[in-house]
C-alpha positions as CSV (number, residue, x, y, z in Angstrom):
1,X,39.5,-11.8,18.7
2,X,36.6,-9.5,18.7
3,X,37.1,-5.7,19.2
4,X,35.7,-5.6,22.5
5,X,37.7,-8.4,24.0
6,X,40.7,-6.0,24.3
7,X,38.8,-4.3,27.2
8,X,38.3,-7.8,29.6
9,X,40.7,-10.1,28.0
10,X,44.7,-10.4,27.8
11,X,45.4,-10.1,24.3
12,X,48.3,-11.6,22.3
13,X,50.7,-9.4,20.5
14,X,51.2,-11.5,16.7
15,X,53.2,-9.0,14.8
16,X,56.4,-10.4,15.6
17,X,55.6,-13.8,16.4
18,X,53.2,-15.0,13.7
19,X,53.3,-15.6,9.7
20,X,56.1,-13.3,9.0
21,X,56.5,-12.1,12.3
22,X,58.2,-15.7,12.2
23,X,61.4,-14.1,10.4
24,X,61.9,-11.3,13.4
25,X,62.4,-13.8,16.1
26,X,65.2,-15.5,14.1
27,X,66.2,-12.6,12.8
28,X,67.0,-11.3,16.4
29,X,68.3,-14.5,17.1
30,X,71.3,-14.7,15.0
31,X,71.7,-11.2,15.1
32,X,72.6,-11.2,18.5
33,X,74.4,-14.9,17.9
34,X,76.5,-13.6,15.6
35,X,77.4,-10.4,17.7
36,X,77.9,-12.7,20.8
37,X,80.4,-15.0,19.2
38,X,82.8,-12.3,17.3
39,X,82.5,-10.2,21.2
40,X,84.3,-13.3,22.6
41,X,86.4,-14.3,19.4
42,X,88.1,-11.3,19.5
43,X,89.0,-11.1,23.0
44,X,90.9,-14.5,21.9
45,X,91.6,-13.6,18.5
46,X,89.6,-16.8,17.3
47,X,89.7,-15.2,13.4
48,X,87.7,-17.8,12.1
49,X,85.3,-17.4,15.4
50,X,85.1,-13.4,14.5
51,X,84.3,-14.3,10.9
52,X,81.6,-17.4,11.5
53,X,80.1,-14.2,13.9
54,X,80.3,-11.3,11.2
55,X,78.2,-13.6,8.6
56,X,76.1,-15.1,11.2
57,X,75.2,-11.5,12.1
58,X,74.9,-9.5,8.6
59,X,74.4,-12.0,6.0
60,X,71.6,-15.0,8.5
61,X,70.0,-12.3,10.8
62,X,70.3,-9.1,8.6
63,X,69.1,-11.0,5.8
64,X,66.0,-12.8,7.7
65,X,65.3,-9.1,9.1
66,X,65.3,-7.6,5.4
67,X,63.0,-10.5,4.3
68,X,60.8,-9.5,7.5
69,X,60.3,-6.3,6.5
70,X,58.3,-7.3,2.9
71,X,60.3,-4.4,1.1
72,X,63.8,-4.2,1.5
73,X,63.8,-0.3,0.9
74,X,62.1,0.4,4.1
75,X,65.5,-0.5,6.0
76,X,66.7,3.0,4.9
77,X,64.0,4.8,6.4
78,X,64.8,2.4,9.5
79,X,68.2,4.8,10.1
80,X,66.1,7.9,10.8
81,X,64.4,8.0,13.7
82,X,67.4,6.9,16.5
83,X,66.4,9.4,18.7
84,X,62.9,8.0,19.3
85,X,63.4,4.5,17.9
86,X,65.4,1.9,19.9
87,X,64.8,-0.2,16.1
88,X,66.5,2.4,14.6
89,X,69.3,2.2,17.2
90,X,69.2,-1.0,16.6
91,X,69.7,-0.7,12.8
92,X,72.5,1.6,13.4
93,X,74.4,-0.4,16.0
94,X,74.5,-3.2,13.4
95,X,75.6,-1.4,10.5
96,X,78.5,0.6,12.3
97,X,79.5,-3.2,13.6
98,X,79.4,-5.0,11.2
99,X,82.0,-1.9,9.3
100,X,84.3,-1.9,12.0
101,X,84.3,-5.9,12.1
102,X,85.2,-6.6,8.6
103,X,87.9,-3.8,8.6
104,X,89.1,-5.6,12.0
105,X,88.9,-8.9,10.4
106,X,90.8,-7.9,7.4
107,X,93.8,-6.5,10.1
108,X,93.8,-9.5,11.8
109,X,94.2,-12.0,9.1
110,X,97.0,-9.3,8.0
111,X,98.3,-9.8,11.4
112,X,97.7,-6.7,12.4
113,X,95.9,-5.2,15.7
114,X,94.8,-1.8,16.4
115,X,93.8,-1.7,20.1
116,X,91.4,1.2,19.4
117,X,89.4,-0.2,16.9
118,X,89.0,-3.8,18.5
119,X,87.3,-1.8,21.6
120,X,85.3,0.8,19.5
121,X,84.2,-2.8,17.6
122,X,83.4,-4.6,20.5
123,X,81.4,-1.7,22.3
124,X,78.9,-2.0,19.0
125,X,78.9,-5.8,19.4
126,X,77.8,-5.1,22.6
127,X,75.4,-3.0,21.7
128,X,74.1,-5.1,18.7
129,X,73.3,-7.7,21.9
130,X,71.5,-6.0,24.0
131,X,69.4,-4.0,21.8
132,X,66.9,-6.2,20.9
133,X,65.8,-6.6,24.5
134,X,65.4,-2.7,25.3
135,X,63.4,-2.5,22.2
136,X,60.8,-5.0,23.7
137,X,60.8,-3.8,27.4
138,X,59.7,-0.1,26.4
139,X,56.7,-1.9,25.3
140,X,54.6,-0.6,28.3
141,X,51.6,-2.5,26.9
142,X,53.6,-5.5,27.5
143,X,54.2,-6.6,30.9
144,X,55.9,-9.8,29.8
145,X,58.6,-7.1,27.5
146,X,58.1,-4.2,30.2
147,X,60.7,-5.0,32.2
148,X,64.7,-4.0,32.8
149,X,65.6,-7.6,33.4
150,X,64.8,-8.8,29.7
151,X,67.6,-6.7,28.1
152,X,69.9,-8.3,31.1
153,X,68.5,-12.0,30.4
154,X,69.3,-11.2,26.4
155,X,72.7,-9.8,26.6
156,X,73.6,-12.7,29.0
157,X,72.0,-15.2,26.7
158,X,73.5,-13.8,23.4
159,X,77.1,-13.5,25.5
160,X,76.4,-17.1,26.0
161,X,75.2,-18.3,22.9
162,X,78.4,-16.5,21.1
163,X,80.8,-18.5,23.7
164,X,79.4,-21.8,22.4
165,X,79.6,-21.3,19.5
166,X,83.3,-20.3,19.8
167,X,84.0,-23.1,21.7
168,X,81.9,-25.0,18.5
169,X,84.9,-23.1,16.4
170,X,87.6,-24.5,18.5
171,X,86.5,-28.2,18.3
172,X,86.2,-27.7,14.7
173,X,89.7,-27.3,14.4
174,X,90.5,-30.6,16.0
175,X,92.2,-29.2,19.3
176,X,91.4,-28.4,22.8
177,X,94.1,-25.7,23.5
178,X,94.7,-23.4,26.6
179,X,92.3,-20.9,24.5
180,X,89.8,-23.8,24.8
181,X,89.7,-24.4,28.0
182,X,89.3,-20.3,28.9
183,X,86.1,-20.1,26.8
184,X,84.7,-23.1,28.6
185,X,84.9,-21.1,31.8
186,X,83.4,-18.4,30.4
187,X,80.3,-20.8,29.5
188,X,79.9,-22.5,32.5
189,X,79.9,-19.0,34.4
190,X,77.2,-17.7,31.8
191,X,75.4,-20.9,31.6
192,X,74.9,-20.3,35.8
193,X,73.9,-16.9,35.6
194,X,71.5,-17.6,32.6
195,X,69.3,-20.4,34.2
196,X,69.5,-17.7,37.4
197,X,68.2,-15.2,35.3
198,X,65.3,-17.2,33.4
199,X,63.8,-18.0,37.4
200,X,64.4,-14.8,38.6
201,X,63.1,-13.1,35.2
202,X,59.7,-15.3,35.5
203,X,59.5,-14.5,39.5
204,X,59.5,-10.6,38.6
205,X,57.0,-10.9,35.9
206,X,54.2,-12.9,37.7
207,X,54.5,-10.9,40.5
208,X,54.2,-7.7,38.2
209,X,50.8,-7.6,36.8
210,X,47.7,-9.7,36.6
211,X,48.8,-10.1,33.1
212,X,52.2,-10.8,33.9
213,X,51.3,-13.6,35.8
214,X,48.9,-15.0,33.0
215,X,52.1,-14.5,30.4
216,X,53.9,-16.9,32.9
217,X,51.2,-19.5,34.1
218,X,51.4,-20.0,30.0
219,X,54.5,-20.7,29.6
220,X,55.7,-22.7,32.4
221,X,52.1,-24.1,33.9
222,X,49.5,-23.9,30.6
223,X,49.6,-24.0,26.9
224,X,53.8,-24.0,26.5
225,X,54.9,-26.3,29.6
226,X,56.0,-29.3,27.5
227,X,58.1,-26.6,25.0
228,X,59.1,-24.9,28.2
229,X,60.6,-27.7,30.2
230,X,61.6,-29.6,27.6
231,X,63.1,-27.3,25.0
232,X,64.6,-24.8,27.9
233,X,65.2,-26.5,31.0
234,X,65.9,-29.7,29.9
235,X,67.9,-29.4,26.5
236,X,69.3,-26.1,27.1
237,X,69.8,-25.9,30.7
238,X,69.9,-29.0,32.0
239,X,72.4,-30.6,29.6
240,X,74.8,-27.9,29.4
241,X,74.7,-28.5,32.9
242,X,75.4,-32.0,33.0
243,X,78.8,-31.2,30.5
244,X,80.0,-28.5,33.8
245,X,79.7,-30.8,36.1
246,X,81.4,-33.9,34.1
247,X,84.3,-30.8,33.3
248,X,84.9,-31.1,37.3
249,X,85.5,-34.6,37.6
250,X,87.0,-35.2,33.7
251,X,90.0,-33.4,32.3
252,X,88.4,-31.5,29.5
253,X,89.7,-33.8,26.6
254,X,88.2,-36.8,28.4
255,X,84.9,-35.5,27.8
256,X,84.0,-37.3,24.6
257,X,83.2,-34.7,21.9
258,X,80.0,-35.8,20.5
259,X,78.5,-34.3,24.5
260,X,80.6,-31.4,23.9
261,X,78.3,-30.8,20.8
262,X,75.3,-32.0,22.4
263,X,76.0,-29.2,25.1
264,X,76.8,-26.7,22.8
265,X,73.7,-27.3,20.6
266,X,71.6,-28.0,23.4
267,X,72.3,-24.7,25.0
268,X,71.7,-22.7,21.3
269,X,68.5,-24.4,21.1
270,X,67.4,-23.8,24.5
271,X,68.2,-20.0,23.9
272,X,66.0,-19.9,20.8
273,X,62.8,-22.0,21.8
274,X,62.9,-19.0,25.4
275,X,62.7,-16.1,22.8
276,X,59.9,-17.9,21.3
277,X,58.1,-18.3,24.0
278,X,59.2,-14.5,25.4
279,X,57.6,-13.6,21.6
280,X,54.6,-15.6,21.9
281,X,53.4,-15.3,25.1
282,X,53.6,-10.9,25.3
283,X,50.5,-10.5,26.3
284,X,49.1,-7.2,25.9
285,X,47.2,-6.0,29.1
286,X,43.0,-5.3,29.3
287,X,41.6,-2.3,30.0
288,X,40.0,-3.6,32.8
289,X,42.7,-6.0,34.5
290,X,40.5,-7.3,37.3
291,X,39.0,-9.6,34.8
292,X,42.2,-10.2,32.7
293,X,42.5,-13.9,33.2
């Protein structure tokens, strides 16, 4: 990319998408995973589902993030900027989770609940979700980011993403209970209003911007179709999908377990390759957008 091109050209952000940039998009990933599936543990008290969360969250995304960032004692410098910084927010809504969810944890395998501190942890396991998509859509520069939908798409998709994986928890265990079957509603309702989101997400953009439109004609028409249609609709709409609609006409436990998987992987997958694709394809805009494309 020559210096000038970033006056006549749509130019591709790599920073947290390429090389190391690599680390941040998993890193956000299981972050957000991990807050997703303790959020709906707890509302069940799942305590292995809360736990699987709390280390998918600190130890697999906090971990990948402190490798992102080259030297690990830039993470304390991350804390100081909240007011200006949805990273350091960020960094902060993490930390204060993941306190409150091993001192929760620790009560619950003592049997014990405090009602207070299971909604104080859940607000920051909120939080911890939907972070990572405000601090992409106050990239201006971005019109692909620059949007209010993305932190709506992410919060539904890390909601989502922790329900599987709670239901994941549940067949682990060798028993589709009552419990079961309420966290397959909640996926089926989430899995509707994610694949709603992802069209109506991709609508708004292209219609936003010359540039938005080029971010989108990449992914679903260009360069990314086959990663797109495949990797999202297919596998992690499609045969999540096809699981709901055999849970209409099957009693739950007829459903043979290995598709239960399939769904549940499918769906995790199909969450991961869109964040890629989100990551890969932000598009910074020219300086002369008439002649962006």
């Amino acid at each position: 990319m020559k210096p000038y091109e970033w006056m006549v050209k749509c130019t591709p952000q790599t920073e947290w998408i390429e090389r190391r940039g690599i680390l941040f998009w998993l890193a956000f990933f299981f972050i957000e995973l991990g807050a997703g599936a303790f959020f709906i543990a707890s509302f069940f008290n799942i305590v292995w589902g809360m736990v699987i969360g709390w280390l998918i969250c600190g130890l697999l995304g906090g971990g990948l993030h402190l490798l992102y960032l080259g030297r690990p004692l830039r993470f304390l410098r991350m804390f100081l900027r909240p007011q200006s910084s949805w990273i350091s927010r960020g960094i902060i809504f993490v930390t204060v989770f993941l306190a409150l969810g091993l001192i929760h944890i620790v009560l619950t395998f003592l049997d014990t609940r405090i009602f207070s501190l299971f909604v104080a942890t859940n607000i920051f396991a909120f939080l911890v979700i939907i972070y990572g998509g405000f601090a992409m859509c106050c990239i201006n520069g971005i019109p692909l980011w620059n949007t209010g939908l993305l932190p709506v798409l992410y919060v539904v998709a890390g909601i989502w993403g922790g329900a599987e994986l709670t239901m994941g928890v549940i067949l682990t265990s060798g028993a589709l209970t009552k419990i079961g079957h309420s966290v397959e509603e909640i996926t089926r309702v989430l899995l509707v209003f994610f694949a709603f989101l992802v069209v109506v997400y991709f609508i708004a953009v292209r219609y936003s911007s010359v540039t938005g439109d080029f971010s989108v004609r990449e992914i679903v028409g260009r360069r990314w179709k086959p990663l797109f249609w495949i990797g999202v609709v297919l596998v992690g709409i499609m045969i999540p999908l096809g699981v709901v609609v055999s849970s209409y006409t099957l009693a739950l436990e007829r459903i043979p377990i290995a598709l239960l998987w399939l769904s549940i992987f499918g769906g995790l997958l199909g969450d991961l390759v869109l964040r890629y694709l989100i990551l890969k394809n932000g598009f910074y805009s020219p300086l002369i957008p008439s002649q962006a494309t």
